[in-house]
C-alpha positions as CSV (number, residue, x, y, z in Angstrom):
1,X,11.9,30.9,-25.8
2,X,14.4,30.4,-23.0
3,X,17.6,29.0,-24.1
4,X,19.4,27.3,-21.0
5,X,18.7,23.4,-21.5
6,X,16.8,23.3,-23.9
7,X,19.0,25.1,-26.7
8,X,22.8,25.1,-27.1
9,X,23.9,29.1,-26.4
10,X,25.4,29.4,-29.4
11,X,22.7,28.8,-31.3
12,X,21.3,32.0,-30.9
13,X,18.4,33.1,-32.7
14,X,18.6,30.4,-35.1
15,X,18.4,27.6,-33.2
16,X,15.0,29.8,-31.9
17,X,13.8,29.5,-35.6
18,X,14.5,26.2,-36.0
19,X,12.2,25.3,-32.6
20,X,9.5,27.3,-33.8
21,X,9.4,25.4,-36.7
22,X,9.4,22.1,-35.1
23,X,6.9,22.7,-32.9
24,X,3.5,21.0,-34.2
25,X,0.9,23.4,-36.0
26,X,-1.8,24.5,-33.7
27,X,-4.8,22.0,-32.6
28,X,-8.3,21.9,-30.5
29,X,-9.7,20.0,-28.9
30,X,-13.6,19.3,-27.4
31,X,-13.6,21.0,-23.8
32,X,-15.6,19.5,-20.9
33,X,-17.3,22.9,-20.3
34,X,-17.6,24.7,-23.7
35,X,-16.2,24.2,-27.5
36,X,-17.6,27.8,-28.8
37,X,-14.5,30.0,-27.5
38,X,-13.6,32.2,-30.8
39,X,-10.0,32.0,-32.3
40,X,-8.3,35.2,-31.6
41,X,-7.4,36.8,-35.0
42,X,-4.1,36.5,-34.3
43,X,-4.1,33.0,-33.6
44,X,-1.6,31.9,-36.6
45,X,1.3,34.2,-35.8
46,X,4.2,32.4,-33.6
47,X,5.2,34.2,-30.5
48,X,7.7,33.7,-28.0
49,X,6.3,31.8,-25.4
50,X,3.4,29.6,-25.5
51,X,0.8,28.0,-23.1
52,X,1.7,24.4,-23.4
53,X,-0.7,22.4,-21.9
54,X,-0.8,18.4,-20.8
55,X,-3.0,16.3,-22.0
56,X,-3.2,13.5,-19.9
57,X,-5.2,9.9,-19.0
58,X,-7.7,9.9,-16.1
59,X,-7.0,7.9,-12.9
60,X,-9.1,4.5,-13.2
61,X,-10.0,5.5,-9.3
62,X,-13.5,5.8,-8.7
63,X,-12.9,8.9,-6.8
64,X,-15.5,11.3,-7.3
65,X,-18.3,12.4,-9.7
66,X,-15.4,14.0,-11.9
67,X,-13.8,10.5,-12.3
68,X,-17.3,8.8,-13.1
69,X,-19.2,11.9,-15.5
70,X,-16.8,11.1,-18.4
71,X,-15.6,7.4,-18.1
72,X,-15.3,6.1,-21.1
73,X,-14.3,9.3,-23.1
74,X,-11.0,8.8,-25.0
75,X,-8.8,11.1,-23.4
76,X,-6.7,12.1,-26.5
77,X,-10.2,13.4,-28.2
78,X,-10.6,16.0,-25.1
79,X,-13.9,15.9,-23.2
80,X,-11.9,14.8,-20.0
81,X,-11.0,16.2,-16.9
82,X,-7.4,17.7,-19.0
83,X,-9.6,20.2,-20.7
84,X,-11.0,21.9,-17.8
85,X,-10.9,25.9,-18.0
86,X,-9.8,25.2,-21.7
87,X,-9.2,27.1,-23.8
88,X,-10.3,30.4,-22.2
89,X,-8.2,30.1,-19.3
90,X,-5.1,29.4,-21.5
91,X,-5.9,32.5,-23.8
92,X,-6.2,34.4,-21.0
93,X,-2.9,33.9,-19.6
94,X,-0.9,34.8,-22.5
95,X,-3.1,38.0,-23.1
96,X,-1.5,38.6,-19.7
97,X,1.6,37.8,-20.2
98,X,1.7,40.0,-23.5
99,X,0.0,42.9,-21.3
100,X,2.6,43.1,-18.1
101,X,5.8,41.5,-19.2
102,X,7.8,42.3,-23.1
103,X,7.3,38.5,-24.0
104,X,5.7,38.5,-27.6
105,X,3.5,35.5,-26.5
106,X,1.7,33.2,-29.0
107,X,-2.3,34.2,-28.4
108,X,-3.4,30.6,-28.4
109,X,-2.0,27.5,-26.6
110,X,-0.9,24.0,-27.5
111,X,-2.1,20.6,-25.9
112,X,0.9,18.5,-25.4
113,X,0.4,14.6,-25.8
114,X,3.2,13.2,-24.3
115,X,2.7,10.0,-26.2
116,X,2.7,11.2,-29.4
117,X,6.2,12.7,-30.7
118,X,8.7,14.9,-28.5
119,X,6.9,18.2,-28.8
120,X,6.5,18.6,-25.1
121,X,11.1,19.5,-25.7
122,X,10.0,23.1,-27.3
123,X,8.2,24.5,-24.6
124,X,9.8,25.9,-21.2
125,X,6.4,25.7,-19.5
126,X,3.7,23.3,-19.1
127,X,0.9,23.6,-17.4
128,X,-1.8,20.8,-16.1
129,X,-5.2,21.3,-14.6
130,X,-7.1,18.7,-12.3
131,X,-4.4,16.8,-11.6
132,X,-5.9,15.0,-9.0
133,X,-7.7,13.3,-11.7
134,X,-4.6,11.9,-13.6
135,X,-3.1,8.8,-14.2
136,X,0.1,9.1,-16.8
137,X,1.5,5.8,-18.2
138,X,5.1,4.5,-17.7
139,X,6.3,5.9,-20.7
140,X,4.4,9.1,-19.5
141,X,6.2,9.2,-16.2
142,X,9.7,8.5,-18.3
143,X,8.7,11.6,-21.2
144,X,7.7,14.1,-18.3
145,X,10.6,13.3,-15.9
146,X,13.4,14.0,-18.8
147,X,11.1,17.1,-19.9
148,X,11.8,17.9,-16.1
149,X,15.6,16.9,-16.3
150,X,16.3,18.8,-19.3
151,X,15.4,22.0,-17.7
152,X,11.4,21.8,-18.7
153,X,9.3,23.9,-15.6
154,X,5.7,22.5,-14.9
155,X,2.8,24.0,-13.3
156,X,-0.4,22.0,-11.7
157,X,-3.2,23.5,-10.5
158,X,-7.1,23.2,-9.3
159,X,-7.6,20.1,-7.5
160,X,-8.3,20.2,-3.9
161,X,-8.3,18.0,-0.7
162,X,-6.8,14.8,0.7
163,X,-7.8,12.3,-1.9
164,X,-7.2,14.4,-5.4
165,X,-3.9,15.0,-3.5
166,X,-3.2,11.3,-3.2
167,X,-3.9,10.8,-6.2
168,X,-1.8,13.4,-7.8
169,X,1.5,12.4,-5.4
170,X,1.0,8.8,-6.5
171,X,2.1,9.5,-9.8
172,X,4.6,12.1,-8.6
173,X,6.2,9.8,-6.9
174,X,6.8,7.9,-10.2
175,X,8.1,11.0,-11.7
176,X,10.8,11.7,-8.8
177,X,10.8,8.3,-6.3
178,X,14.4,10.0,-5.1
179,X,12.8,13.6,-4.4
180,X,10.3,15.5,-2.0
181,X,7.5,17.5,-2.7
182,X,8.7,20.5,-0.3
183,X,6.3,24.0,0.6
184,X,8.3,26.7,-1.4
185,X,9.2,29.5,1.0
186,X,8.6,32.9,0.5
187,X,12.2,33.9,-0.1
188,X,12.2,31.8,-3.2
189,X,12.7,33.6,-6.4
190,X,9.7,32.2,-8.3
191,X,7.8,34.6,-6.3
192,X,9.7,37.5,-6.7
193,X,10.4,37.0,-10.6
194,X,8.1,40.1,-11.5
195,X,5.7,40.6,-8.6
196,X,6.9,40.4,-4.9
197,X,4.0,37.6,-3.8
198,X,4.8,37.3,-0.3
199,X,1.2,38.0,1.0
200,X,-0.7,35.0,-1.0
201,X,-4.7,34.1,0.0
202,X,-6.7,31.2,-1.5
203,X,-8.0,31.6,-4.8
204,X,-11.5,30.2,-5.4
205,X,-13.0,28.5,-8.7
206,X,-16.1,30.0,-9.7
207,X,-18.1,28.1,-8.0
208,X,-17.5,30.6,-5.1
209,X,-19.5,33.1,-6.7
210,X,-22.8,30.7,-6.3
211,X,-21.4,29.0,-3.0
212,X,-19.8,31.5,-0.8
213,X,-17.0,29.1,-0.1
214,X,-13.6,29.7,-1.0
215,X,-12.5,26.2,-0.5
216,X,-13.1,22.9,-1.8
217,X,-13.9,19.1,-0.3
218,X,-11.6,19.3,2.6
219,X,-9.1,21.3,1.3
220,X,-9.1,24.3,3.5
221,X,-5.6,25.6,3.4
222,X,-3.9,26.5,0.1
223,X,-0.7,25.2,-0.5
224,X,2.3,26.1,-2.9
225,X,4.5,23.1,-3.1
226,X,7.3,22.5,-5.4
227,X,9.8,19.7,-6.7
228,X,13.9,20.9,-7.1
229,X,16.4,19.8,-8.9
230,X,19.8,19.6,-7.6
231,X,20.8,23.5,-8.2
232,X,17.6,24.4,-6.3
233,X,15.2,25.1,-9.6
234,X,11.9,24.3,-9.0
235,X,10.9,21.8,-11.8
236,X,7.3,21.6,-10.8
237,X,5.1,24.2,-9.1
238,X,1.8,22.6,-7.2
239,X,-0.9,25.1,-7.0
240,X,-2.7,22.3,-4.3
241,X,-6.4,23.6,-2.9
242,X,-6.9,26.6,-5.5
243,X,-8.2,27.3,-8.5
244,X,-6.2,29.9,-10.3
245,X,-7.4,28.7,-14.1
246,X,-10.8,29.8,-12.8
247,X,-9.0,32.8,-11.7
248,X,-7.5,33.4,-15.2
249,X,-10.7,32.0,-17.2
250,X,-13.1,34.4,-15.4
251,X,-10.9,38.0,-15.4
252,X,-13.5,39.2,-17.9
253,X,-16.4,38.4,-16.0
254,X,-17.9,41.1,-13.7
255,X,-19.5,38.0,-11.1
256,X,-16.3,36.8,-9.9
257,X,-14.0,38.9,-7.5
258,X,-11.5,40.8,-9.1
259,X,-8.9,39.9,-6.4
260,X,-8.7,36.5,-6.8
261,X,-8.1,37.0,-10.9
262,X,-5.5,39.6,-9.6
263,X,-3.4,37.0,-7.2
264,X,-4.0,34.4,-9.6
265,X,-2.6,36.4,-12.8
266,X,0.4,37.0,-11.0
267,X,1.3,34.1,-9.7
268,X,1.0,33.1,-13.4
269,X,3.2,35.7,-14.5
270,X,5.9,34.8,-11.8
271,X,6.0,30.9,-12.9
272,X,6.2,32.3,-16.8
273,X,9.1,34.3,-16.3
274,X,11.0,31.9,-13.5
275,X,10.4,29.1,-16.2
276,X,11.8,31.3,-18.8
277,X,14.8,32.4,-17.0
278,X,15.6,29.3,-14.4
């Protein structure tokens, strides 16, 4: 794990120890696509780095089919829009990350409830899907902005279009009323951490493969937006009208297009490392 804020430098490897072991033991949840995704053998052995991924409330806006299909679901049991691509996706990743970069990561993830303890503090990167479905509480918003504060990196991803983005810069704005959401230029170093990203294309979910289309709703144009802090660190990455956790959940299956799981693992890979070493 990445020292910086979130451990004293002299702790060394100590202080690593000790935030292993504070971390909470691993958990599942009921996805909304699947719950028959077998435990990797491995999946009791601490690593590293590992997927940390939000589990949040969904908006109370009647905004699509998405915000309708599972009202009434108790977010904290899973089923919801938080556990879309999950766990596959996740498990994907960090087979990634162990395969192109020398972090040892952890070969299953952990769902981070904001509201239950401070477990979101041992992990440098978080990750949220469908965020244009969410809808975090004020004590949310207060958790995840000092998370941010404290040198914490988060990545968002797979929602698409005007309205999922209004939704998800509502809350934003709650996060960080005193800061933009800005287009991160190419120069910037999260994409040049491992693999020099310059040339970037849409990236698809997999309903591409039975559609044709790359896009979704109205959200032709991909975007890669990001939140700074005052030393220029992006705190949050927004992955806005793409789908790279279909990109990472699908890498194993023949049907969809090996280039988009190609651009989508490395962008991964860059936001792992920047998070790790920004």
């Amino acid at each position: 794990m990445r020292a910086g804020r979130f451990l004293k430098p002299l702790a060394g490897v100590a202080a690593m120890v000790c935030t292993l072991f504070a971390q909470r033991p691993f958990r599942q949840y009921p996805a909304w696509e699947y719950y028959n995704f077998p435990l990797p053998a491995d999946w009791n052995e601490p690593g590293e780095w590992t997927f940390a991924r939000l589990m949040y409330p969904t908006t109370s806006i009647r905004l699509d089919w998405q915000s309708e299909y599972r009202r009434g679901f108790d977010w904290r049991e899973g089923h919801t829009n938080w556990t879309i691509d999950y766990p596959r996706s996740d498990r994907h990743l960090a087979s990634a990350v162990r395969r192109l970069t020398r972090i040892n990561a952890r070969s299953v993830e952990q769902p981070i409830n904001l509201d239950e303890d401070d477990d979101v503090f041992n992990y440098p990167f978080l990750y949220a899907v469908e965020v244009g479905h969410w809808e975090l509480s004020d004590a949310q918003i207060n958790k995840f902005r000092e998370y941010l504060l404290r040198g914490g990196f988060f990545m968002c991803d797979d929602f698409h279009g005007t309205n999922e983005w209004e939704v998800f810069a509502y809350t934003m704005q709650k996060v960080f009323p005193e800061r933009k959401i800005m287009d991160i230029p190419d120069n910037d170093p999260i994409f040049h951490t491992v693999f020099d990203l310059d040339e970037r294309y849409q990236v698809p979910g997999m309903q591409f493969v039975q559609s044709g289309r790359i896009y979704e709703k109205d959200g032709k144009v991909p975007r890669w937006r990001g939140v700074y802090d005052d030393n220029g660190r992006v705190m949050a990455a927004i992955c806005h009208n793409m789908d790279l956790g279909d990109s990472w959940e699908n890498a194993d299956d023949p049907s969809y297009p090996e280039k988009f799981s190609a651009l989508g693992v490395r962008i991964g890979i860059n936001y792992v490392i920047y998070a790790m070493t920004h």
